[in-house]
N, C-alpha and C positions, 0 to 999 in steps of 0.2 A: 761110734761117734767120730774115730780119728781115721777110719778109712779112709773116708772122701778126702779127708787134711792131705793124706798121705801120698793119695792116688795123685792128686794133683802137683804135688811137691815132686814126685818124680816122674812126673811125665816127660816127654824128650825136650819139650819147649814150657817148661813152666811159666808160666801167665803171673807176675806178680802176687805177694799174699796178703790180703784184708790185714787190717789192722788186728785186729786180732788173733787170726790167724799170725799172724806174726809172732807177735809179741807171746803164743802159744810154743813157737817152732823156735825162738829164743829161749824160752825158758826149758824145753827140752832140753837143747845143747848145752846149757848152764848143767840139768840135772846128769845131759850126757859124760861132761867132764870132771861131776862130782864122782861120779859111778868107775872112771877110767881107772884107779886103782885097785878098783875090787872090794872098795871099803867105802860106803854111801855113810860118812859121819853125820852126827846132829847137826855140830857145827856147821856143816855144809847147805843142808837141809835151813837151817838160820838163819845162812850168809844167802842162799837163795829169794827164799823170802824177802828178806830184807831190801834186797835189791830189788825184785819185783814193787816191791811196795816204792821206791823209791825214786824207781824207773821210770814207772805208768802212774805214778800219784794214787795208790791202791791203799786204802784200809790195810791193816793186816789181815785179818781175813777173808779180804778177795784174792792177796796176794798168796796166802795159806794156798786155798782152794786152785788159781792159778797153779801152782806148784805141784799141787796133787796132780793135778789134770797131763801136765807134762809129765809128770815121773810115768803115770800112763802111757802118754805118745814116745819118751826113749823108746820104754821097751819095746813100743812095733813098731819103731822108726826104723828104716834104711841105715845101710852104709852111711856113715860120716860123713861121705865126700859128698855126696849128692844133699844129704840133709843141710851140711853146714852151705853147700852153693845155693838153697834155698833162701838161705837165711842172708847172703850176700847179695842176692837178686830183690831182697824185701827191705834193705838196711842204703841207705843213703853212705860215699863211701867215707862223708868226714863223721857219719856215726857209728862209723866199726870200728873206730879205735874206743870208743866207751863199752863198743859190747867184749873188746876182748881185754878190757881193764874188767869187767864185769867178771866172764872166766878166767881171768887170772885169781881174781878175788875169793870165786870159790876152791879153785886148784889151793891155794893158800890158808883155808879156812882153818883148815884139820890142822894145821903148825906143822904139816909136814911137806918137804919137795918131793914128791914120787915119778920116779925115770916115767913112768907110763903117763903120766897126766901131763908132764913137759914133752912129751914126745907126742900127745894129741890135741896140744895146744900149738906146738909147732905147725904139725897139717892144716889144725884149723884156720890157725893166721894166715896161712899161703894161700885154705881155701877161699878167704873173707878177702884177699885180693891187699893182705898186708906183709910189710916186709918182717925178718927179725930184729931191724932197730925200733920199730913200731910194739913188736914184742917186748922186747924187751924195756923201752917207755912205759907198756899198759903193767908189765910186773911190774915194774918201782911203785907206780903211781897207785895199785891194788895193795903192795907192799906198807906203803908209809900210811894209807888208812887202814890198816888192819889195826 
């Protein structure tokens, strides 16, 4: 099912991603940055959801199922770098400061700051074509709705 997503996601010259395919390769990098510690919490898996649900106007249980389908695609995603430049090439640039309040939000779910999860939230901002003041705006602003 997620081959074709993949194939195309890293081709030399990726072509844009369908809306749903998007909003697919977004939720990956959500489940990607839950996973960066080594410790995939409920809470996270929640804070995902939730967001899904919030994001796309989704039921809870589309947003469920969304979420499942991704934790799927992580695992036979690509390198970060190329996955998260997907996800910048399908994301408008004044809507990637919501998607990286968005991973901030799960990075923050568990109550804990973990060196690995700020250090692939770092790449990812650089990948997504944002700065670390930008960074650090999406954490406050993930921070104070927790």
């Amino acid at each position: 099912m997620f081959a074709d997503l993949l194939r195309r996601m890293t081709a030399p010259a990726p072509a844009p991603l369908s809306d749903p395919d998007a909003r697919l390769a977004l939720a990956a990098l959500l489940v990607r940055v839950a996973r960066s510690d080594g410790y995939y919490a409920d809470s996270e898996a929640q804070t995902i959801t939730q967001l899904l649900s919030d994001r796309y106007a989704l039921d809870i249980t589309a947003a469920r199922d969304l979420r499942k389908n991704a934790e799927t695609l992580e695992s036979e995603a690509p390198d970060t770098v190329r996955f998260t430049r997907a996800i910048k090439d399908a994301v408008a640039h004044e809507k990637r400061l919501s998607v990286l309040e968005a991973l901030w939000s799960v990075a923050l779910a568990d109550g804990e700051r973990d060196a690995g999860e700020d250090s692939q939230l770092r790449l990812m901002s650089n990948l997504l074509g944002l700065s670390d003041v930008d960074s650090a705006r999406a954490r406050q602003k993930a921070t104070q709705s927790l």
